[in-house]
C-alpha positions in Angstrom: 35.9 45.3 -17.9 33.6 43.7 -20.1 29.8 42.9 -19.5 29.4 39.1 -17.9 25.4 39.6 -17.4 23.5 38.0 -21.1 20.4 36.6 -22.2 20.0 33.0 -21.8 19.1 31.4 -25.4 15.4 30.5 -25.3 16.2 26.4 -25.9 18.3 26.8 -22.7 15.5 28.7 -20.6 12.6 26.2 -22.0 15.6 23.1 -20.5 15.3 25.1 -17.7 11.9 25.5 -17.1 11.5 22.0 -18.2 13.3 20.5 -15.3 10.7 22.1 -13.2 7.1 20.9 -15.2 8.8 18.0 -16.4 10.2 15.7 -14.0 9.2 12.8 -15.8 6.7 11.0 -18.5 4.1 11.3 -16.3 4.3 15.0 -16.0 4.2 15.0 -20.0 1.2 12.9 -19.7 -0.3 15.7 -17.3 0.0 18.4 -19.1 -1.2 17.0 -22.4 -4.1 15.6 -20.7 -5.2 18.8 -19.2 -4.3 20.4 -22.7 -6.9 18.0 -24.0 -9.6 18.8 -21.4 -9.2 22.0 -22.0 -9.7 21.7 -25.8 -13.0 20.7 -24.9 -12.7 16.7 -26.4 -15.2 14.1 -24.6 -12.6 11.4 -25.7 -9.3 11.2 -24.5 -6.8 8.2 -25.8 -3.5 7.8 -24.1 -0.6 5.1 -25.4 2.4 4.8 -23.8 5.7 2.5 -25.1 8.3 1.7 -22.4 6.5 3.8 -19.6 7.2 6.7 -21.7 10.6 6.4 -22.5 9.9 5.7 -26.5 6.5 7.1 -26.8 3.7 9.0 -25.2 0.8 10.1 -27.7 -2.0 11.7 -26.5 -5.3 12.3 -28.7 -8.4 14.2 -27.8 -11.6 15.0 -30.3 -11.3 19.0 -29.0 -11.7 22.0 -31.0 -8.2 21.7 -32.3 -5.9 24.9 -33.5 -5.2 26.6 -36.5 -2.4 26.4 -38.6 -0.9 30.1 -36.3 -2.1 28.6 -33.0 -0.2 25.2 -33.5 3.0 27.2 -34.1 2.4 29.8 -31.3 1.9 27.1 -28.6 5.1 26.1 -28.4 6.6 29.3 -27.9 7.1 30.0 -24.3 4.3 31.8 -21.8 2.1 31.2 -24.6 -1.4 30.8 -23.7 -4.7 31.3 -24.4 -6.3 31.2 -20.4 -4.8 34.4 -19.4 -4.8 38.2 -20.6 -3.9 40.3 -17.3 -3.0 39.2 -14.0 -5.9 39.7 -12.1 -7.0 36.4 -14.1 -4.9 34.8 -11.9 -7.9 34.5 -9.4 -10.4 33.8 -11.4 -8.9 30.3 -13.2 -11.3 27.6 -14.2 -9.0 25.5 -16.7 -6.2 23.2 -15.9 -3.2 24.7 -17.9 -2.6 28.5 -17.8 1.3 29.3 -17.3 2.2 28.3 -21.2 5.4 26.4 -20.8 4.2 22.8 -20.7 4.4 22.8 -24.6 7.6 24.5 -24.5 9.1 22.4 -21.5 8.2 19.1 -23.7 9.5 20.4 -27.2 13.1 21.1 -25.4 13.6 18.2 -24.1 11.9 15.6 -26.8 11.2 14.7 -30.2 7.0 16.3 -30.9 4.9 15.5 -33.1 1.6 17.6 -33.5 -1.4 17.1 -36.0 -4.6 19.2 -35.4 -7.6 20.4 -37.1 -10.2 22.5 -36.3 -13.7 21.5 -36.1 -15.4 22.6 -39.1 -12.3 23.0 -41.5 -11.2 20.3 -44.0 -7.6 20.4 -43.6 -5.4 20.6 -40.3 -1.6 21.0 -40.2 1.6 19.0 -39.0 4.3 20.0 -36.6 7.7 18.6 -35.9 9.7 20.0 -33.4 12.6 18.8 -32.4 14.3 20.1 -29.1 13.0 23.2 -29.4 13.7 23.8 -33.1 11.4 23.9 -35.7 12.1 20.9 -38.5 9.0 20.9 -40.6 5.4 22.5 -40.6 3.0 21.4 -43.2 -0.6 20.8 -44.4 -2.2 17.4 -43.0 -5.4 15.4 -43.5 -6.0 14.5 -39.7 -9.0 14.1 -38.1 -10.7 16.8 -36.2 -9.1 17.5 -32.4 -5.2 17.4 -31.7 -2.7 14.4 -31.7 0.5 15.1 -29.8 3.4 12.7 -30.0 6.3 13.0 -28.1 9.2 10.7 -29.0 12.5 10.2 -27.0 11.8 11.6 -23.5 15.0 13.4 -22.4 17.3 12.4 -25.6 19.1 15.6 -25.0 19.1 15.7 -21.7 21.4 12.4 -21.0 21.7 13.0 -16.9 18.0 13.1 -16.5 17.1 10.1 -18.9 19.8 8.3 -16.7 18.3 9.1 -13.6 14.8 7.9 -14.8 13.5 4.8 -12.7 12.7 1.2 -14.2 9.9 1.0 -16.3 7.7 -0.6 -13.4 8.1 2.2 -10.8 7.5 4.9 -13.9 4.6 3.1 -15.2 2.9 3.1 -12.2 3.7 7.3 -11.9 1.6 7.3 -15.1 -1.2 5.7 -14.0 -1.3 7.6 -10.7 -1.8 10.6 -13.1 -3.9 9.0 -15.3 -6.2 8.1 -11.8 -6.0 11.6 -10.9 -7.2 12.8 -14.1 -9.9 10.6 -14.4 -11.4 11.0 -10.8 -11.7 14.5 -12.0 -13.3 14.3 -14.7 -15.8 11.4 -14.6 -18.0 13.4 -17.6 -15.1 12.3 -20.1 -14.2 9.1 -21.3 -10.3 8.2 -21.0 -8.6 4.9 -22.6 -5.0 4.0 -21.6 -2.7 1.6 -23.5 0.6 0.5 -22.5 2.5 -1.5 -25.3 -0.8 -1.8 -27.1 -2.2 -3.5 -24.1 -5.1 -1.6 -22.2 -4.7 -1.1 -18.7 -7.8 1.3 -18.2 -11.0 2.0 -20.9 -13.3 4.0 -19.1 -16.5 5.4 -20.7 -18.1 8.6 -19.4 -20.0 7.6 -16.2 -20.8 8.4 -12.9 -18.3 9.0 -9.9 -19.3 5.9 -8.5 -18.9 3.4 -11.0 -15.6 5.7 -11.9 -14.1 5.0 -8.9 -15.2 1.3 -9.4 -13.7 1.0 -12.7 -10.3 2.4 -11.6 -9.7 0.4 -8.3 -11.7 -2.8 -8.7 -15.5 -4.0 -8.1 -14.3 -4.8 -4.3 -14.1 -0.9 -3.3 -17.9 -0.6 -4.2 -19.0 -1.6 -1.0 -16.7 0.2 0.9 -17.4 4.0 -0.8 -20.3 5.7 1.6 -21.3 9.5 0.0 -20.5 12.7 1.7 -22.6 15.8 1.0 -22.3 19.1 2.7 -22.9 22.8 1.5 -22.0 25.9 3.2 -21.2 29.9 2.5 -17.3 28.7 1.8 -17.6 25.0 0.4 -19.5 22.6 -1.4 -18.2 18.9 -0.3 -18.6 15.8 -2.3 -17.9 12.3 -2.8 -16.6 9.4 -1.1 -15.3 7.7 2.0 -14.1 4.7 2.8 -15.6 2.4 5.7 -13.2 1.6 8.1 -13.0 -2.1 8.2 -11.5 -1.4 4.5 -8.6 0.9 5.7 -5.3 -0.4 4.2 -2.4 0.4 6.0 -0.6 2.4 2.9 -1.7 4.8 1.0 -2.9 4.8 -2.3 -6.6 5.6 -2.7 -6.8 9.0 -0.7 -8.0 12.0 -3.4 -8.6 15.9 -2.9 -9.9 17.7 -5.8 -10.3 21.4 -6.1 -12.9 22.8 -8.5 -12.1 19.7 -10.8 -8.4 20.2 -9.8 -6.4 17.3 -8.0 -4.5 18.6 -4.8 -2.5 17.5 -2.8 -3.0 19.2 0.6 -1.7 17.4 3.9 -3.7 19.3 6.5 -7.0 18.6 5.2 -5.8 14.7 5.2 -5.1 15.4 9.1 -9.1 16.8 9.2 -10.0 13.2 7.4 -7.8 11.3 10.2 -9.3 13.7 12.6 -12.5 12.5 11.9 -12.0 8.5 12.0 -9.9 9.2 15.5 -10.4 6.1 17.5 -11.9 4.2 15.0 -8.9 3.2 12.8 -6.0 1.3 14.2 -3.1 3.8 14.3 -1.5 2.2 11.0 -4.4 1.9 8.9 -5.6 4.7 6.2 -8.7 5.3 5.0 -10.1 5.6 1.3 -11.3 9.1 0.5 -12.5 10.8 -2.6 -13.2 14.4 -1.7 -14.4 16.9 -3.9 -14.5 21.0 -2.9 -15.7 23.7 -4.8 -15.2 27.2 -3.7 -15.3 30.8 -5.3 -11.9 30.6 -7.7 -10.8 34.1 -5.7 -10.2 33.0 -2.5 -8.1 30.2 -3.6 -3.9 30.5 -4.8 -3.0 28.0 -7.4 -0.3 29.6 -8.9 2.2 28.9 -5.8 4.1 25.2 -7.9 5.2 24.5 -11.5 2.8 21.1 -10.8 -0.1 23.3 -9.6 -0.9 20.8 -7.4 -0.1 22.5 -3.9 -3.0 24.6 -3.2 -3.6 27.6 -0.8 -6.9 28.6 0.7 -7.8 31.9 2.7 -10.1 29.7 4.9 -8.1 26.7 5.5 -9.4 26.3 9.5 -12.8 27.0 8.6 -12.9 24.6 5.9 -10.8 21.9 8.0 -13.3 21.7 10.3 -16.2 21.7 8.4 -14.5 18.9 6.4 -14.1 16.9 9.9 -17.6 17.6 10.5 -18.7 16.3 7.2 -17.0 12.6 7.6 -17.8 12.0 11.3 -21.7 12.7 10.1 -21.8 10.8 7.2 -19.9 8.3 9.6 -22.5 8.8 11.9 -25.2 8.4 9.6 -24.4 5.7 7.8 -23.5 3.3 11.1 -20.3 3.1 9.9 -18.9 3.0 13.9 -18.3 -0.6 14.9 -21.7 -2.0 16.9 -22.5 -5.2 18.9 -24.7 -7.2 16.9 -28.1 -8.6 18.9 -29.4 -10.3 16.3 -30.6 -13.2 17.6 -30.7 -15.6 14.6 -28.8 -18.9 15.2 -29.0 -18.6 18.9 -30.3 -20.9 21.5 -33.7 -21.4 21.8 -34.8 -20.5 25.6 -38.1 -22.2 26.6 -40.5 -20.0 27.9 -41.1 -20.0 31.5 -43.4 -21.8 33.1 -47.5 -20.8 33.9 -47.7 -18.5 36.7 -48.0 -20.4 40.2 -45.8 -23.6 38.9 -42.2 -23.7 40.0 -39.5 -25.2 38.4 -37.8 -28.0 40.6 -34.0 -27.8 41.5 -31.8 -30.9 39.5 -30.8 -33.2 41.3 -26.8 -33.6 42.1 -25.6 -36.8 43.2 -22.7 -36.0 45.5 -20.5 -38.6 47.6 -20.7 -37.7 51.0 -18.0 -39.7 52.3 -15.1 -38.5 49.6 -11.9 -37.5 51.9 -9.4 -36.2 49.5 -6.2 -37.1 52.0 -7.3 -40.8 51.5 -5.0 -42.5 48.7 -7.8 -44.8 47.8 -10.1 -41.5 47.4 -7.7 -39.3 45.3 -7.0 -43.1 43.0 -11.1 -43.1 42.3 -12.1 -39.4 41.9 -12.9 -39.2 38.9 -14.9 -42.5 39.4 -18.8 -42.1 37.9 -21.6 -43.7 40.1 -23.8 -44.4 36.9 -21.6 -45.1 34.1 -18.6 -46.7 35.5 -16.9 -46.9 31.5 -17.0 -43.5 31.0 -13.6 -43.1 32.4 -12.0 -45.5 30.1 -14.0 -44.1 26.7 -12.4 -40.8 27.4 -9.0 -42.1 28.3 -9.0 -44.4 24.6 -10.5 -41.1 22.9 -7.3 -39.0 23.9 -4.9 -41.6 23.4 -1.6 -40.3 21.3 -2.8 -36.8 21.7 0.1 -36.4 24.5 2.7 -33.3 23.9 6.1 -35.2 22.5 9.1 -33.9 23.5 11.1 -31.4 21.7 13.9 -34.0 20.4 11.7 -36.0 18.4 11.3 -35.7 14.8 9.1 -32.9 12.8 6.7 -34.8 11.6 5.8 -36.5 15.1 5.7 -32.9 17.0 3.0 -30.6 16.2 0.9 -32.6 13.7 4.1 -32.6 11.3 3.5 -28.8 10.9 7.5 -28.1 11.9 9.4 -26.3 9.2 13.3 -26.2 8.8 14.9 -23.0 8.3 17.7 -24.4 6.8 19.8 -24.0 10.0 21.3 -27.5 11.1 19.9 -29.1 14.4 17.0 -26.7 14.8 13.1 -26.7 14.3 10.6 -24.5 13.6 7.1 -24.5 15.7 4.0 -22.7 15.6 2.0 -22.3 18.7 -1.3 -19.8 18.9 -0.9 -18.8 15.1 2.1 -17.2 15.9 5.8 -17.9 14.5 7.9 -19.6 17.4 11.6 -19.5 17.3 13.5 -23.0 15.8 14.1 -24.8 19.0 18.7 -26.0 19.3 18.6 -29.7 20.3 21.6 -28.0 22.0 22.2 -26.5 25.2 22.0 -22.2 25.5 25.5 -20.9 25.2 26.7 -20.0 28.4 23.1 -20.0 29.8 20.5 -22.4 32.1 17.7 -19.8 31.8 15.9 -17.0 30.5 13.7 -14.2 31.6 10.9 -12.7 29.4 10.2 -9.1 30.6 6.7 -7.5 29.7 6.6 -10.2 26.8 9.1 -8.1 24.9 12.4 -8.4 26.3 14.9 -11.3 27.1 16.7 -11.5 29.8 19.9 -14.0 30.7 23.1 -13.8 33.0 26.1 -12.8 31.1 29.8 -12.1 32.2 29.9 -8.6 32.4 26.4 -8.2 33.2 22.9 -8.4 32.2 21.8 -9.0 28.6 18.5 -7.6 27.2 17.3 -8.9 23.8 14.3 -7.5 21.6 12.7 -10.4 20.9 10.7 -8.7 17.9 13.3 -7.5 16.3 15.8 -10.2 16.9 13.7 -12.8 15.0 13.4 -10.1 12.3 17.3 -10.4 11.9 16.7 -14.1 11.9 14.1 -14.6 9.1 15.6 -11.6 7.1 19.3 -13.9 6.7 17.1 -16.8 6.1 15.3 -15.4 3.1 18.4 -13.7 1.6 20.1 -17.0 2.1 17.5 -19.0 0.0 17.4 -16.2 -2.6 21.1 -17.2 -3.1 20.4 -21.1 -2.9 17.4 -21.3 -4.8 16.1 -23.8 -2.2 13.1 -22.0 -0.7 10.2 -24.6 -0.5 6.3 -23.6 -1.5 3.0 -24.6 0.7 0.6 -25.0 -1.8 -3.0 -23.3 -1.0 -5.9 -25.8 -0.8 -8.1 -23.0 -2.2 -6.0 -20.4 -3.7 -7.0 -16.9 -2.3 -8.1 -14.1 -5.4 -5.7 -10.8 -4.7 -7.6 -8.2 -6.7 -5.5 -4.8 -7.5 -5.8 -1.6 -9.2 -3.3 -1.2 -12.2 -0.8 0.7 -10.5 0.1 -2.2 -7.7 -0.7 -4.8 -10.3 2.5 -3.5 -12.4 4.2 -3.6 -9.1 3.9 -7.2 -8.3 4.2 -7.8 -11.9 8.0 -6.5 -11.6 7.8 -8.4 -8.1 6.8 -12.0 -9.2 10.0 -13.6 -10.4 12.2 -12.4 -7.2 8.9 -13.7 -4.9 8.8 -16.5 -6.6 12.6 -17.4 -5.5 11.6 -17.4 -1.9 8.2 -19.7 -2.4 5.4 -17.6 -3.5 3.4 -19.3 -6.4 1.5 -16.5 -8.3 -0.5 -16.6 -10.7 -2.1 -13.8 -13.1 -5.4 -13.2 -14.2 -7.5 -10.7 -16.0 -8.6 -7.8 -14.9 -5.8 -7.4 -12.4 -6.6 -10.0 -10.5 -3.9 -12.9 -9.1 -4.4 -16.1 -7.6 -2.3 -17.1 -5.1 -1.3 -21.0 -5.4 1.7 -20.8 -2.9 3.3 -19.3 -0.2 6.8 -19.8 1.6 6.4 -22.9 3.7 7.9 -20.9 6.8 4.9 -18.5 6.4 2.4 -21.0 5.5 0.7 -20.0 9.0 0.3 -16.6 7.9 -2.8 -14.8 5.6 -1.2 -15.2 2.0 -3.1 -12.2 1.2 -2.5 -9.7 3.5 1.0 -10.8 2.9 1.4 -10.1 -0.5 -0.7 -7.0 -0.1 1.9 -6.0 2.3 4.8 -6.6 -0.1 2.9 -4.5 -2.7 1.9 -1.4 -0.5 5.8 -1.4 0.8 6.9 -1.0 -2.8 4.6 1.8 -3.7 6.7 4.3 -2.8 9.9 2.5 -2.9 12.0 2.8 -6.5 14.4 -0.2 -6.4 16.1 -0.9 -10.1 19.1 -3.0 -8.9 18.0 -6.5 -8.7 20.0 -7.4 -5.7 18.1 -4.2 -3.9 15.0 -6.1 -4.5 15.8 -9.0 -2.9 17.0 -6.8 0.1 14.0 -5.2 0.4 11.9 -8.3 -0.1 13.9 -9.9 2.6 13.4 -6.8 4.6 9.3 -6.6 3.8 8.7 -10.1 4.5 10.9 -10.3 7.8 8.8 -7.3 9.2 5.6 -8.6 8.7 6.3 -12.4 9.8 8.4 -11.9 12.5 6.9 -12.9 16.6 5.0 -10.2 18.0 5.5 -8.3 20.7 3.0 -9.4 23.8 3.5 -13.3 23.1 4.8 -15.4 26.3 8.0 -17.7 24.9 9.2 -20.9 26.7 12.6 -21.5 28.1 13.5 -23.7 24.9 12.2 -21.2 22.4 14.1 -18.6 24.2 17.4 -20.9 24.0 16.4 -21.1 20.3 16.2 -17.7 19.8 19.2 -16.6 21.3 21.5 -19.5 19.7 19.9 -18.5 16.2 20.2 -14.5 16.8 24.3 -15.5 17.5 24.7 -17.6 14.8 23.6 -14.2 12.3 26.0 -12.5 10.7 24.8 -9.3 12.2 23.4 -10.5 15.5 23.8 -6.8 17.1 21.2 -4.7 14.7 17.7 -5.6 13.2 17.7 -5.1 9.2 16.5 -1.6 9.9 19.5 -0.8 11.7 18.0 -1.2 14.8 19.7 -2.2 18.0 18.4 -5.4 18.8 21.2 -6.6 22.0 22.6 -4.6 25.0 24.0 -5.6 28.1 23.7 -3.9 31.4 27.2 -3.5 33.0 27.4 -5.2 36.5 29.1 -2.2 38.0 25.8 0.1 36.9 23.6 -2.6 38.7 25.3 -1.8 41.7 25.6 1.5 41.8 21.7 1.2 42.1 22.0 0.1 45.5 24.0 2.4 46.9 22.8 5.2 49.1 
C-alpha cells in the first residue's frame, strides 16, 4: 500500500492559515497597522477603495527593511519578536507569530516598497498569491508602503461571502478605533475613496477619544486612576445619564493591546448596578498594565482574547475603581436644593406679633339635597360673573366623539394608517390604537389585565391578547406596506434636531437613508458626521426623532443585511419595536375594539414580527376544571 500522509505545499498552508488571521479587510488592516507600530513610524496613513475590496495601502515613516528582510517577511513564521519560547511571556509588540504577511500575500495581490532610515535606496516587492513576480531596487521614501490589491481574488468562496461595503467599512473603522485608542502618541489618517473619515494628530487620550466619537462624549468621559501590586488602571468612564442602550464605545486595552474580555465588562456593569436602566451601556475606556508574565496572549490567531493568572483579583479591583471614581465624581443621581428660581417666602413676623387667620366666607345655609342649592353651587358672593368668564373661556374645548372627522378630534393631530374607516390618536404621548367606526367582531367588551393583556369572550373560550406586541404586528405591516406603495407621508420638524455620530454609525445610516427615507424620514447630511433631521414618519411624529434614528442605527450595528428587501424587513421590524404602545398604559373600550379589529385584519395576526406569540385562547373546558374539587 502506498503512503497517503504528504506535506501540504506552503501556498496551501499560508490559504490555510490565512482563513484564520484573515477573515476580512479589516483584519489586513490590523496586522499592517500593528506591523507599522512596530516599525517604530509616528505617522501612520491608511486608504482604503471599496471597503477593501480593491485596495488597502498602509504607510508608516518606521525604520523600514532591507532588501533580505523585505523578502524574508513574507515567508511563513517569520519574525523578528521572537527567538525561543520562553519570549512568549515576555511580549511587548503587537505582531509576533509571523504569518500575517504570509496569510495576506496568499490570498492577494502585494505590493511592498521600503527603505531603511539612513540608506539612499529601498527595494520593491510584488507578490502575488504567494509567489514571487518581481523584486527590484526603488527610490521610496524612508519607512514601508504595503499595498494589497484584490482581497481574496483566489479565494472566490470567501470574496463571495464578504458583506456590503457599508457593514465592512464600518469593521475597518472599528479597527482603526481600536488602534488608535491605543496608541494616542501616534498620529493615524484614514481615507476611504480619497475622502477622510478620521485625521488624527498625536494627542492626548482625552481629546483622542473626542476626535474619534464626536465633541458631545467630552462631557461625558470622567478619569479613573488606580495602582496596585497586580494592575495599573487608566482612563475613562462614561457618566450614566449618557449610557446608550447598544454597544459601541466600551474599550479594554492590555499593555497598549486591545482585548476583548467579557468578564471584566460584567466587573464595569457590576459597578453601575442600580444605576443604569437594565438596557442601557455604559462608555468605558480602560487601560491595564500588568507584568507581560502573568498574562497569555498567545491563546487566538486575532490575539485579542486574553488570559490573566489573576482574573478575580483584578475584577474586583476594577469594580472598585469605577464605583469610586463614580463616587467621587457625583456621578450617582442627587436631588437638587438649589433654590434659584423658587418662591420667595417672607420672613416671619417680629417676635410677639401673630399672624391673623384669612378670612373664609362660607354659606351657612347651603343644603346640598335642595335643587335650587345644587343649581347655584358654584355661585360666587363677590363676583357674581366669574361663573360665566370661565364658562366662555372653555367653550369648544369639549371631547368630540370618536365618529367625527380628524381634524376636529384631537387638535387635528389624528393620522391614518392607511387602513380604511380607522383613526389614529395619541393620548399621554403614547401611540393609541386606530379606533373602527365599526362595531368589535363578535364582541360588546374588553378587559385590560395588569395594563398588558386583553381580554374578551370568545366561542370556545377566553381570548388573551398582548397588547405590546400585537400593535407591533400592526405598525410592522403598516411600514412594509408603504415601503411597497411609496405613500408614506413626512412631519416636517419645526427645528430640525442635530444627530451627531462617530464614523462607523455614520456609514451605517449613510447605507440606511434611501430605504428610511421611503417610510418618511427626511435626513439630511452634514460635515463632520453630523445629520439633521428635517422629517419623520407622520405616524411617529409624537415620538423623539432622535432617539429614533439613533435606535435604527445601534440595531444595525451588528446586523449585516446586503439584500435590499432584508432591509426593509428589518427597518419595518426596528421601527415597529420601538414605536409600538407600552406595556403599563390603561386603553379604552374603543381603542381596544380598534386594536383587536386591526390585529385580525393582519396577515399574520397570531405572531409578533419576532415570532412571538401574540393571541391565545383559554379553552372553556380548562376554566372549568378550575372549579372542581
Amino acid at each position: 500500500m502506498s503512503d497517503v500522509i504528504h506535506l501540504l505545499p506552503d501556498s496551501v498552508a499560508n490559504q490555510i492559515a490565512a482563513g484564520e488571521v484573515i477573515q476580512r479587510p479589516a483584519s489586513v488592516i490590523k496586522e499592517l497597522v500593528e506591523n507599522a507600530i512596530d516599525a517604530g513610524g509616528d505617522t501612520i496613513i491608511v486608504h482604503v477603495k471599496d471597503a477593501g475590496r480593491t485596495l488597502i495601502q498602509v504607510i508608516d515613516n518606521g525604520k523600514g527593511m532591507s532588501p533580505t528582510d523585505a523578502r524574508m517577511s513574507f515567508e511563513r513564521h517569520a519574525t523578528s519578536k521572537i527567538k525561543e519560547a520562553s519570549d512568549l511571556f515576555s511580549i511587548r509588540t503587537m505582531g509576533f507569530r509571523g504569518e500575517a504577511l504570509a496569510s495576506i500575500a496568499s490570498v492577494a495581490d502585494v505590493e511592498l516598497r521600503t527603505r531603511q532610515r539612513g540608506e539612499e535606496l529601498g527595494s520593491y516587492l510584488h507578490i502575488l498569491g504567494s509567489v514571487l513576480q518581481k523584486q527590484q531596487t526603488d527610490h521610496c521614501p524612508e519607512g514601508s508602503n504595503f499595498a494589497v490589491k484584490n482581497l481574496f481574488f483566489n479565494v472566490p468562496a470567501r470574496r463571495k461571502f464578504l458583506k456590503s461595503n457599508s457593514y465592512e467599512l464600518k469593521n475597518i473603522i472599528t479597527e482603526v478605533q481600536r488602534i488608535a485608542l491605543a496608541n494616542p502618541e501616534l498620529a493615524f489618517s484614514f481615507f476611504h475613496n480619497q475622502a477622510p473619515v478620521y485625521e488624527l494628530p498625536a494627542e492626548s487620550l482625552r481629546k483622542r477619544v473626542v476626535g474619534l466619537f464626536g465633541k458631545a462624549i467630552n462631557q461625558s468621559l470622567t478619569p479613573v486612576e488606580a495602582e496596585t501590586t497586580l494592575v495599573k488602571l487608566s482612563g475613562f468612564i462614561g457618566q450614566p445619564k449618557f449610557a446608550k442602550k447598544s454597544f459601541g464605545e466600551q474599550f479594554f486595552f492590555v499593555n497598549g493591546r486591545f482585548m476583548k474580555h467579557p468578564f471584566f465588562h460584567r466587573a464595569v456593569m457590576h459597578a453601575y448596578e442600580r444605576i443604569l436602566p437594565p438596557d442601557a451601556v455604559p462608555s468605558y475606556f480602560l487601560y491595564l498594565e500588568v507584568d507581560p508574565a502573568t498574562i497569555d496572549i498567545n491563546i487566538h490567531p486575532t490575539k485579542t482574547e486574553i488570559k490573566f493568572e489573576d482574573e478575580q483579583a483584578i475584577w474586583h479591583i476594577l469594580s472598585a475603581c469605577i464605583r469610586e471614581a463614580i463616587g467621587k465624581y457625583n456621578l450617582m443621581p442627587t436631588i437638587d436644593f438649589d433654590q434659584r428660581g423658587s418662591i420667595e417666602i417672607p420672613m416671619p413676623p417680629g417676635r410677639g406679633s401673630m399672624p391673623s387667620a384669612p378670612e373664609v366666607e362660607i354659606n351657612r345655609h347651603y343644603n346640598p339635597f335642595q335643587q335650587d342649592n345644587y343649581a347655584n353651587r358654584n355661585d360666587f358672593s363677590k363676583n357674581s360673573n366669574q361663573s360665566a368668564y370661565w364658562e366662555k373661556l372653555y367653550q369648544g374645548t369639549e371631547r368630540k366623539p370618536t365618529g367625527e372627522t380628524e381634524g376636529q378630534r384631537d387638535g387635528g393631530m389624528g393620522i391614518d394608517f392607511g387602513f380604511p374607516h380607522q383613526k389614529e390618536e395619541f393620548i399621554n404621548g403614547q401611540t393609541r390604537f386606530p379606533i373602527s367606526e365599526e362595531t368589535p367582531h363578535q364582541t360588546s367588551s374588553f378587559l385590560q389585565l395588569k395594563n398588558r393583556y386583553l381580554l374578551t369572550p370568545v366561542k370556545s373560550g377566553l381570548m388573551v391578547i398582548d397588547q405590546r406586541e400585537a400593535h407591533s404586528r400592526i405598525l410592522y405591516e403598516n411600514f412594509m406596506q408603504n415601503f411597497s406603495s411609496h405613500l408614506a407621508t413626512s412631519q416636517r420638524q419645526l427645528f430640525p434636531p442635530v444627530l451627531e455620530l462617530n464614523a462607523a454609525d455614520a456609514e451605517i445610516l449613510n447605507a440606511l437613508r434611501e430605504e428610511l427615507h421611503q417610510l418618511g424620514f427626511e435626513i439630511r447630511p452634514e460635515a463632520d458626521h453630523h445629520f439633521y433631521i428635517d422629517g419623520t414618519p407622520g405616524a411617529l411624529s409624537h415620538l423623539d426623532a432622535k432617539e429614533l434614528v439613533e435606535t435604527v442605527v445601534a440595531s444595525f450595528m451588528d446586523r449585516p443585511v446586503d439584500l435590499m428587501e432584508e432591509i426593509k424587513s428589518q427597518l419595518a421590524l426596528v421601527l415597529a419595536q420601538s414605536s409600538a404602545v407600552n406595556y403599563g398604559i390603561t386603553l379604552k373600550q374603543e381603542e381596544m375594539s380598534g386594536l383587536f379589529n386591526q390585529l385580525f385584519s393582519c396577515q399574520s395576526p397570531g405572531y409578533s414580527p419576532t415570532g412571538k406569540k401574540i393571541v391565545t385562547i383559554i379553552p372553556i373546558a380548562e376554566i372549568e376544571n378550575l372549579f372542581k374539587d
